[in-house]
Residue, then its C-alpha position, 0 to 999 in steps of 0.5 A: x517528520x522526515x517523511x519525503x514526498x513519494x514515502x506516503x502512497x494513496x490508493x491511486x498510486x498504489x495500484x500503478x506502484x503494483x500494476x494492479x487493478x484498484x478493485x483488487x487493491x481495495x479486497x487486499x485492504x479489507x482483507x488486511x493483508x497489505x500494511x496500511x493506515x487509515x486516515x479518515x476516509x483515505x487509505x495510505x501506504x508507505x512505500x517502504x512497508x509495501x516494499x517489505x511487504x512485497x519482499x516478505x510474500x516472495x519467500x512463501 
């Protein structure tokens, strides 16, 4: 796997990542509006798809 340390996001660093509250991160989840994956019990994020996602809501 090329995955490099810091590609693959928890929950935690997420939420600093966008300077929002955990709370709000985890309604964007169960709302499936951010890219995720869920591997057993824990939430993970690729930077790169957020940062897509985040390139992607600027234009609406």
């Amino acid at each position: 796997m090329d995955e490099t340390p810091g590609n693959v996001l928890t929950i935690e660093e997420l939420s600093t990542y966008l300077k929002i509250p955990k709370s709000t991160l985890y309604k964007l989840v169960r709302e499936g509006k951010v890219p995720c994956q869920k591997i057993g019990r824990h939430w993970r994020f690729r930077k790169e798809a957020i940062d897509r996602w985040l390139d992607d809501a600027d234009g609406e």
